[in-house]
C-alpha positions as CSV (number, residue, x, y, z in Angstrom):
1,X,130.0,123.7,156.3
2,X,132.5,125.7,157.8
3,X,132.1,129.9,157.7
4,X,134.9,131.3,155.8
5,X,133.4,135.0,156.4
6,X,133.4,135.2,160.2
7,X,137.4,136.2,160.3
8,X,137.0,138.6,157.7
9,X,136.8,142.6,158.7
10,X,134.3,144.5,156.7
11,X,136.6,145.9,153.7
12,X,137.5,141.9,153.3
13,X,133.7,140.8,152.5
14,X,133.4,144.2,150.5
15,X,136.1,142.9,148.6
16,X,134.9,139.4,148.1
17,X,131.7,140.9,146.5
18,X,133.3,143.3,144.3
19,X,135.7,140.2,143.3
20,X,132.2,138.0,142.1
21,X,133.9,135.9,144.9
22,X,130.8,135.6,147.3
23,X,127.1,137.8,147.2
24,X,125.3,139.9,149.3
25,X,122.8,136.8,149.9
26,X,125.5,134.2,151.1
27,X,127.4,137.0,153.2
28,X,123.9,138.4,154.9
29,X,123.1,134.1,155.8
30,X,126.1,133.3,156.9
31,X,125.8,136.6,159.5
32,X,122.2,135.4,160.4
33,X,123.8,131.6,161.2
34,X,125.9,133.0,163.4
35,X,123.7,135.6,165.2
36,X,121.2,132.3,166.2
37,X,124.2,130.5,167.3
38,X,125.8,132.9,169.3
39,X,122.9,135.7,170.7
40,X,121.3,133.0,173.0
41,X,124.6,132.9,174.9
42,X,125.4,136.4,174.6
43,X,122.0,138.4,174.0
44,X,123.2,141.2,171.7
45,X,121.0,141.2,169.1
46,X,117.5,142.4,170.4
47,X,115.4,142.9,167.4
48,X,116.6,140.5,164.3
49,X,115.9,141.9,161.1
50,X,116.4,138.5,159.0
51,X,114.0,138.8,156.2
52,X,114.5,142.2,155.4
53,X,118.3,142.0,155.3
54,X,117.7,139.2,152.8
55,X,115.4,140.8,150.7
56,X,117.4,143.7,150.5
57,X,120.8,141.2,149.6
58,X,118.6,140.4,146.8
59,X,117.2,143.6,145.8
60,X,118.3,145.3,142.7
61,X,118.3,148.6,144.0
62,X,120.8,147.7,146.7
63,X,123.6,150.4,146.7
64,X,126.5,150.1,144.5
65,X,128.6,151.9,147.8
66,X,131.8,150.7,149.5
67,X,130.3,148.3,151.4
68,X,127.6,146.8,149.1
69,X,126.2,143.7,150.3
70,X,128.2,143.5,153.9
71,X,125.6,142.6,156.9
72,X,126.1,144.9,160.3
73,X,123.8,146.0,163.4
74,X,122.3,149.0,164.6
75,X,122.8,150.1,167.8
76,X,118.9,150.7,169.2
77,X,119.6,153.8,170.6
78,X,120.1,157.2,167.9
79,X,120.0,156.2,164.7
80,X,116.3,155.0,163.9
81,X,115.7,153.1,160.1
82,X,112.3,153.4,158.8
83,X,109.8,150.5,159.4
84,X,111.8,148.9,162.2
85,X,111.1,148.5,166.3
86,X,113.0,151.3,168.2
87,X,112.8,151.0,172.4
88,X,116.2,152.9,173.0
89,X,116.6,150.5,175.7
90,X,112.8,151.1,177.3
91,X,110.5,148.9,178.5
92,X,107.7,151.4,177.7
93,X,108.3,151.6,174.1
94,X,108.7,147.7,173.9
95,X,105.7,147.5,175.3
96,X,104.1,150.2,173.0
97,X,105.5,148.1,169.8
98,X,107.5,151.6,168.7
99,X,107.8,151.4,165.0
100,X,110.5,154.3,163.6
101,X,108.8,155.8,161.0
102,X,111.8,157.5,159.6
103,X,115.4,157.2,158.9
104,X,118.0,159.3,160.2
105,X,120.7,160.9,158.4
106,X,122.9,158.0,159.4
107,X,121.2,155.0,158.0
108,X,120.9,156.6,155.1
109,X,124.6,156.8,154.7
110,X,124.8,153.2,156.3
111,X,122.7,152.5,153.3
112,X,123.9,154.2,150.7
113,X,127.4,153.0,151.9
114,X,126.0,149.4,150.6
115,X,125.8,148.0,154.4
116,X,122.8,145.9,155.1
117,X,121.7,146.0,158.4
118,X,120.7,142.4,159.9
119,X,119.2,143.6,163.0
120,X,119.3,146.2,166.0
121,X,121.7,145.8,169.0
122,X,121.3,145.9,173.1
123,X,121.5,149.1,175.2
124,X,121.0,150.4,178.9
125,X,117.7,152.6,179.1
126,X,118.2,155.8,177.0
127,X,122.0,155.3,176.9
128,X,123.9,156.6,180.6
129,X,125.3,153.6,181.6
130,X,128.6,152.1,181.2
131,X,126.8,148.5,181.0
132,X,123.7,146.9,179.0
133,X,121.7,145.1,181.3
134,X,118.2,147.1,180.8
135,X,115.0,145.3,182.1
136,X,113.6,145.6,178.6
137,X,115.7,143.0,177.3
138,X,117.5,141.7,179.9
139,X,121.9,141.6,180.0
140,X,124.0,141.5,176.9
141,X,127.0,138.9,178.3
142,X,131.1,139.8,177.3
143,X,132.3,137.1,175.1
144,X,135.1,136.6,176.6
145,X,133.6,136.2,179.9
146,X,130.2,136.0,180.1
147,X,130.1,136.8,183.7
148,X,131.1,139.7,182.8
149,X,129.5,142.8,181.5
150,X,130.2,143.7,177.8
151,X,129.9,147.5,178.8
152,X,127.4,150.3,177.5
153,X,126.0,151.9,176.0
154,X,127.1,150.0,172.9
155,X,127.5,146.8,174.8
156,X,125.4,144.7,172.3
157,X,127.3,146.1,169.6
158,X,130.6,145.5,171.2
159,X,129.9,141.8,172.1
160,X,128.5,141.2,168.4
161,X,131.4,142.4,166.9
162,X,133.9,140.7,168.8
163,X,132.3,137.3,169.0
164,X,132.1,137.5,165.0
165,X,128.4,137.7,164.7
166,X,129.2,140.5,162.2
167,X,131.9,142.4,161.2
168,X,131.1,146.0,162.4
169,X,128.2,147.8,164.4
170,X,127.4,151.0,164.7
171,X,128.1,153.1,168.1
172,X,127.3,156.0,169.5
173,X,129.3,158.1,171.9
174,X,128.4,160.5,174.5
175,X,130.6,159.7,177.5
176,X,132.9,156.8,176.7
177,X,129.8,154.4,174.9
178,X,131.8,153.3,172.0
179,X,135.3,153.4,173.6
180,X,134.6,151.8,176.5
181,X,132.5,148.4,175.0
182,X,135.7,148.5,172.5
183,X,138.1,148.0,175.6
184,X,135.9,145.6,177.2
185,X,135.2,143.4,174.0
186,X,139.2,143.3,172.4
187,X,138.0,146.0,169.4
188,X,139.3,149.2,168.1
189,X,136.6,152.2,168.4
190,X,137.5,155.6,167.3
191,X,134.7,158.2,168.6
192,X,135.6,161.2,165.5
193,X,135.6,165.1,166.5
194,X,132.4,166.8,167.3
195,X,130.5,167.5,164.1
196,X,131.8,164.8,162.4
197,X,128.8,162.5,161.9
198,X,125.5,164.2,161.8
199,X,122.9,163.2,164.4
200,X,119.7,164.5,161.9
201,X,117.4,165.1,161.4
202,X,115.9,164.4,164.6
203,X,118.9,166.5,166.8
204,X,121.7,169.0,166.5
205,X,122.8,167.5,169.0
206,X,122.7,165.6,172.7
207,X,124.2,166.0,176.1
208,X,125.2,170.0,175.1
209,X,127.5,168.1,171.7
210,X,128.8,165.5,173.9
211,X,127.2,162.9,171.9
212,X,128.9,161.7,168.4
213,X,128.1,158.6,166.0
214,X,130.5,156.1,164.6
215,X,131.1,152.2,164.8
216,X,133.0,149.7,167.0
217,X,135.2,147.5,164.2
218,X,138.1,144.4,164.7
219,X,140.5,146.7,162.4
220,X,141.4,150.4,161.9
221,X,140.7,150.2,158.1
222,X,137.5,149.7,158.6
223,X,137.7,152.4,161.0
224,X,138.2,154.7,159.1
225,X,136.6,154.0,156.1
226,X,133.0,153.8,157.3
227,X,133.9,156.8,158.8
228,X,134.8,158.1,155.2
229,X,131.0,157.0,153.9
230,X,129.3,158.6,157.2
231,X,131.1,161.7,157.5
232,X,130.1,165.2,156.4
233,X,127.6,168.0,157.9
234,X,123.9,167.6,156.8
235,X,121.6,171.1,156.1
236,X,121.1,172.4,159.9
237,X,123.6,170.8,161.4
238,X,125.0,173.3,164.4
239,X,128.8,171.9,164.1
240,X,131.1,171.1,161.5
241,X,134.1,169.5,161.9
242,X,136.8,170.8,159.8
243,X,137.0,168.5,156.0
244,X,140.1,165.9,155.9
245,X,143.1,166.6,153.4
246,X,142.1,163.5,151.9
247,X,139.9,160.0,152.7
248,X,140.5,158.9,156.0
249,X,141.2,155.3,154.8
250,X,144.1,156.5,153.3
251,X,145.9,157.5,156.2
252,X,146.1,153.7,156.9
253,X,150.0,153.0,156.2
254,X,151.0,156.4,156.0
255,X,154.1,156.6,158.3
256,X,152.5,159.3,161.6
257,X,156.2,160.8,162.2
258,X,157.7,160.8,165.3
259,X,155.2,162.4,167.6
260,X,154.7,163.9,171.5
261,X,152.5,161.9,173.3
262,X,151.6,162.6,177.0
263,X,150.7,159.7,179.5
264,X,148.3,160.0,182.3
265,X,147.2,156.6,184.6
266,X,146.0,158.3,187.2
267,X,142.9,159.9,188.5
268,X,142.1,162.5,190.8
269,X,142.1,161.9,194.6
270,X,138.2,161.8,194.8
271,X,137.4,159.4,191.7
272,X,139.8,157.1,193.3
273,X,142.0,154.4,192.3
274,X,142.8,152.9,189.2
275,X,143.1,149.1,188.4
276,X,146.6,147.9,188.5
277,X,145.9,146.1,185.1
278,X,144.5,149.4,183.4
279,X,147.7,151.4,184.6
280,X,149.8,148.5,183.4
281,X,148.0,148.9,179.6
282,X,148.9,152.0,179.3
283,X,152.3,152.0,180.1
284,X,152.9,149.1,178.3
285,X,151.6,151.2,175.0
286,X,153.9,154.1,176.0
287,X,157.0,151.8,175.6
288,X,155.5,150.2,172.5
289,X,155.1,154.2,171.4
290,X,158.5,154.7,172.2
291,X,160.0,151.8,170.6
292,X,158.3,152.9,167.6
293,X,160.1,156.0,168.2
294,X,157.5,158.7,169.6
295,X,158.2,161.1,171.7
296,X,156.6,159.7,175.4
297,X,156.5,162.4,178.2
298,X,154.4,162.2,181.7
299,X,151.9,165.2,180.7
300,X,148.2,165.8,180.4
301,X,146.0,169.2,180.6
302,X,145.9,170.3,183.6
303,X,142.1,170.9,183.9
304,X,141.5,167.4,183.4
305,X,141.7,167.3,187.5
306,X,139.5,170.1,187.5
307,X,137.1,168.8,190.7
308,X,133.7,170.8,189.1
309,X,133.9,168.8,185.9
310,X,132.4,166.0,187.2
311,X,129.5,167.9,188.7
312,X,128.9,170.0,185.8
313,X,128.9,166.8,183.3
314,X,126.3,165.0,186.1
315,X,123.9,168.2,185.1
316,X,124.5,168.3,181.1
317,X,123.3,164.5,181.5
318,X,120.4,164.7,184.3
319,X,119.1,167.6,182.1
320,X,119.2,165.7,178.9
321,X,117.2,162.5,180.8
322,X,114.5,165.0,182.1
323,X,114.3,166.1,178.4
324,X,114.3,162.1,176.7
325,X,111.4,161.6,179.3
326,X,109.5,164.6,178.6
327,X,110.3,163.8,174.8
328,X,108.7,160.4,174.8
329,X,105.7,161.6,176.8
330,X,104.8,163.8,174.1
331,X,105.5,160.9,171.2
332,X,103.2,158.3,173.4
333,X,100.8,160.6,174.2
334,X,101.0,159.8,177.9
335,X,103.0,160.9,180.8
336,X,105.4,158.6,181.7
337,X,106.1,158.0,186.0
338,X,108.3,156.4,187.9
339,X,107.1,152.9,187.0
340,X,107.1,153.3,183.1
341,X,111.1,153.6,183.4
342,X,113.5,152.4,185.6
343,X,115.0,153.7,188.6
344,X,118.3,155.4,188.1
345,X,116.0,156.8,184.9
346,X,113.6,158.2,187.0
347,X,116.2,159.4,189.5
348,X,118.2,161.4,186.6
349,X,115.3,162.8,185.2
350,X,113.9,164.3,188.8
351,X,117.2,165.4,189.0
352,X,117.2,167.2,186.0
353,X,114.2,168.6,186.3
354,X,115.4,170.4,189.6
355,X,118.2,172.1,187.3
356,X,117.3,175.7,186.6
357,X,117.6,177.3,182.8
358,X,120.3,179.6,184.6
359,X,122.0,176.8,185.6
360,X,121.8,174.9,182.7
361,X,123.1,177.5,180.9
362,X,125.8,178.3,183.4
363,X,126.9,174.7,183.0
364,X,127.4,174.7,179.5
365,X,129.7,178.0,179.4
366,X,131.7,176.5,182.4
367,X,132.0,173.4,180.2
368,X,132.8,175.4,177.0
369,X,136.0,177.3,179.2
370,X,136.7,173.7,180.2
371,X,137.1,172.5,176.4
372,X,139.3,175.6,175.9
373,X,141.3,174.7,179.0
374,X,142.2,171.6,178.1
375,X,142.4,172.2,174.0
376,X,145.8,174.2,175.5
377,X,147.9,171.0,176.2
378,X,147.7,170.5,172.1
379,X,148.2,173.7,171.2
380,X,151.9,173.5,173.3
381,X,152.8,171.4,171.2
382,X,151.9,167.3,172.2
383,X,150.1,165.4,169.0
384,X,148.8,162.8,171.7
385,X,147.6,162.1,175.0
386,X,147.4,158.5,176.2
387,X,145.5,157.0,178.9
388,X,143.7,153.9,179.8
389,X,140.2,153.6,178.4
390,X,138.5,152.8,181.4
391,X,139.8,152.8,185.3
392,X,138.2,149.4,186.3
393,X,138.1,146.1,184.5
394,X,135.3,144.5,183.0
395,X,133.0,144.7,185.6
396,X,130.4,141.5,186.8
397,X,127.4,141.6,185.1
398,X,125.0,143.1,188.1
399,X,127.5,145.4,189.8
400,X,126.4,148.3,187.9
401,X,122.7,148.0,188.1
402,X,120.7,149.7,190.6
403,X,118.1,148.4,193.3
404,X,114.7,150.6,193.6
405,X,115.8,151.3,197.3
406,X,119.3,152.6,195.8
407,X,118.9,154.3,192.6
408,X,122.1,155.9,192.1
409,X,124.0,153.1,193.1
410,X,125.2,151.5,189.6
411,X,125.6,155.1,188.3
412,X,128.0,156.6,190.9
413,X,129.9,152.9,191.0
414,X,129.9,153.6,186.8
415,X,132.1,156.5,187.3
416,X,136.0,154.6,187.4
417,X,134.8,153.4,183.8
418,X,134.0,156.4,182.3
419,X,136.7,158.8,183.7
420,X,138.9,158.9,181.3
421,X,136.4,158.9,178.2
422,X,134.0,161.7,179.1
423,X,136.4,164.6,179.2
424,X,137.2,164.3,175.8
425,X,133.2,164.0,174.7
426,X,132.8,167.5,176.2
427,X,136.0,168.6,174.2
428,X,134.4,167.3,171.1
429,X,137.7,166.1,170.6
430,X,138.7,162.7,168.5
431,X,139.7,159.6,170.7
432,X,140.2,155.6,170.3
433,X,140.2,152.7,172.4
434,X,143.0,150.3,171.1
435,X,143.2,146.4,172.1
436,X,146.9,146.2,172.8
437,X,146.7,144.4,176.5
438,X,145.2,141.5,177.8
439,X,145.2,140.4,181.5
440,X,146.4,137.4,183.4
441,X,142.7,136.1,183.6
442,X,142.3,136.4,179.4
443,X,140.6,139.9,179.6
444,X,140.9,143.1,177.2
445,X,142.0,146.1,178.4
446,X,142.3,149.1,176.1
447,X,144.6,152.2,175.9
448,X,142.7,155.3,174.7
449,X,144.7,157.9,172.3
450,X,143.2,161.4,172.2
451,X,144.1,163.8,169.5
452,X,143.5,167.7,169.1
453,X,140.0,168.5,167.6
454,X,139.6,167.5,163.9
455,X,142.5,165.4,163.1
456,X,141.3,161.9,162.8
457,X,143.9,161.8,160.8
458,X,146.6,161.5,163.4
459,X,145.0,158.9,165.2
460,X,144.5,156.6,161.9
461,X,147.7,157.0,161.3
462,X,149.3,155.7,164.8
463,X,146.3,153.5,165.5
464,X,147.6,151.8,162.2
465,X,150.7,151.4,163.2
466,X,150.2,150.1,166.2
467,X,147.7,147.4,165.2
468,X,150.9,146.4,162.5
469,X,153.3,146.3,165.4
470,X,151.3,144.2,167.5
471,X,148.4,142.8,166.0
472,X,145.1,141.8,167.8
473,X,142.8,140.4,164.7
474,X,143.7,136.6,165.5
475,X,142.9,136.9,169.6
476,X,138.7,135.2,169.7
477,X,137.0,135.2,173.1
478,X,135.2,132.5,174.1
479,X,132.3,132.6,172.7
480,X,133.1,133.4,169.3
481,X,131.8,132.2,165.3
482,X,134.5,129.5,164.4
């Protein structure tokens, strides 16, 4: 029997239920069918949550919200739901059986949105890498090559979502971890503004407010919808980003004006190179931009090429790993060594643990001047900066992971991906990764927009556009639902 859901974006299968035109039950099996066929090619989906999505498609108190009755995945790495296995990628707490014993703020709202969650996705150990190959559960494969890697850390959500196992997953986003496994896997992923999407109850924040939630979709309504369900400060909550005007789904259509967009393809002289087909992506969106009648200058901040960024980022996160470790220790009851995680872990958190509280905290004003340094460019007067997502192309699986002999290795060689992503992460500023290239050898390759702090709203509205002018629903990878 053919599946007439795997095509559909998420506002389509919310529509079929609200229509009497399908249920929660057939929509939830049909997701499930496709998650055995496809995961033992791709390895996405880590911990399946089959019978309780189905219960749930069958429960009367399932939620009456936007989404009511359309399966998605959990990225296992953030947001915890009650009952349910969470590893965050680590071997230790696989091994341990970790059961979350509470949900956060998010799943709530995931919940009460009317999602039902089918099961929890891949990630790299605690989240730094660009790629999801962790020893707990093994690679997560790119469907569209699956000698490739699908990239991190919301590689198993990325690869799920584009091979059609389900129509959306949820993402988080501390240095390129949604946009980057949107560029790799053909999807749009919009990481909002700082304070957009609570991370309670169990943080204010991560990585000094680098880190934000959201969800890697095939369209830009859904985009912004879920973002319409998730959004909003909880009690606590040390940032809030400024309310929208109105919905953010109903920026969708609405015309963007003609706007002043700044291109940058190039990185500074130490970070090296970047790939000929990245470049190419972005400059073929600038004359897409321009054809649509924007405003397309050569401009970016200036203090983007600022040489201490990349040092001062490298302690925010070595800090924050020396914390998850410590963290965990006290949850297991145990301290955890060098063999309970794995090495580039290990080698982060010693790191971290060498970082002084004075330098911490000079770190985090130098990378509070930074924000203001590069917030500037906007306030002159450009609505958008384009770049490529990432410098490299999808990588091989394996080149990214590193040896016990050479800990570092796959995190320094992660750095061409993430360049152009984890500026804007310590601006707290809104960004998306856009599938509007492929290569010569079939491969996505996504342009990133960036817009000044709190307006989503600008980039719904181009993204939008953009996805009209050239659309990108109808490309399927190779390994795909059919």
């Amino acid at each position: 029997m053919p599946d007439t859901f795997a095509d559909l974006d998420a506002t389509a299968q919310a529509e079929l239920i609200r229509r009497r035109a399908a249920t929660p039950l057939e929509l939830v099996d049909a997701a499930i069918a496709r998650i055995e066929k496809l995961n033992p090619q791709l390895n996405a989906v880590i911990i399946p949550l089959f019978e309780k999505a189905r219960a749930a498609a069958l429960s009367k108190t399932l939620s009456d919200g936007p989404f009511r009755g359309v399966p998605m995945l959990i990225k296992d790495l953030f947001c915890q739901t009650v009952g349910d296995p969470y590893h965050a990628g680590m071997r230790l707490l696989r091994q341990r059986s970790w059961i979350a014993d509470h949900d956060t703020y998010l799943a709530t709202k995931f919940r009460e949105a009317g999602f039902i969650c089918v099961g929890r996705t891949n990630v790299p150990e605690l989240g730094p890498l660009p790629t999801t190959e962790p020893q707990s559960y093994g690679a997560t494969h790119n469907p569209w090559d699956t000698t490739r890697s699908p990239g991190g850390s919301s590689g198993g959500s990325g690869a799920a979502v584009a091979s059609r196992m389900v129509p959306v997953a949820h993402g988080n986003d501390g240095g390129g971890s949604i946009r980057i496994p949107s560029s790799l896997n053909g999807l749009f992923g919009l990481k909002p503004s700082r304070g957009r999407v609570s991370l309670g109850p169990d943080f204010g924040e991560s990585w000094g407010g680098a880190v934000i939630e959201h969800v890697l979709t095939r369209s830009v309504r859904d985009s912004a919808a879920i973002l319409d369900a998730v959004c909003g400060s909880m009690p606590g909550d040390p940032y809030f980003a400024p309310p929208p005007i109105r919905p953010f789904q109903f920026e969708v259509g609405v015309d963007p004006g003609r706007l002043r967009v700044g291109v940058l393809t190039r990185l500074p002289t130490e970070l090296g190179p970047v790939d000929a087909d990245c470049a190419a992506a972005a400059n073929d969106a600038a004359k897409l931009l321009e054809s649509l009648g924007h405003d397309i200058e050569e401009s970016f901040p200036s203090a983007l090429f600022d040489p201490e960024f990349q040092q001062r980022f490298g302690t925010m996160v070595t800090s924050w790993t020396a914390r998850d470790l410590a963290y965990w220790s006290d949850r297991l009851g145990m301290p955890i060594g060098p063999h309970d995680v794995e090495p580039y872990t290990w080698q982060l958190a010693e790191m971290g643990r060498a970082v002084s509280v004075v330098e911490y905290i000079a770190t985090d004003v130098w990378l509070k001047s930074y924000t203001r340094r590069v917030a500037e460019w906007w306030a002159d007067g450009f609505d958008l900066l384009l770049t490529p997502t990432a410098a490299a192309r999808p990588p091989k699986l394996g080149e990214l992971v590193s040896p016990p002999e050479d800990p570092m290795r796959g995190f320094l060689r992660s750095i061409p991906l993430v360049a152009f992503t984890a500026p804007f992460n310590v601006t707290g500023q809104p960004a998306a990764s856009l599938p509007l290239y492929w290569n010569d050898d079939g491969l996505p390759i996504g342009v990133q927009l960036v817009a000044a702090y709190g307006r989503e709203d600008v980039l719904v509205r181009v993204a939008a556009q953009l996805e009209n002018a050239r659309p990108w629903k109808d490309r399927r990878p190779r390994v795909c639902a059919s």
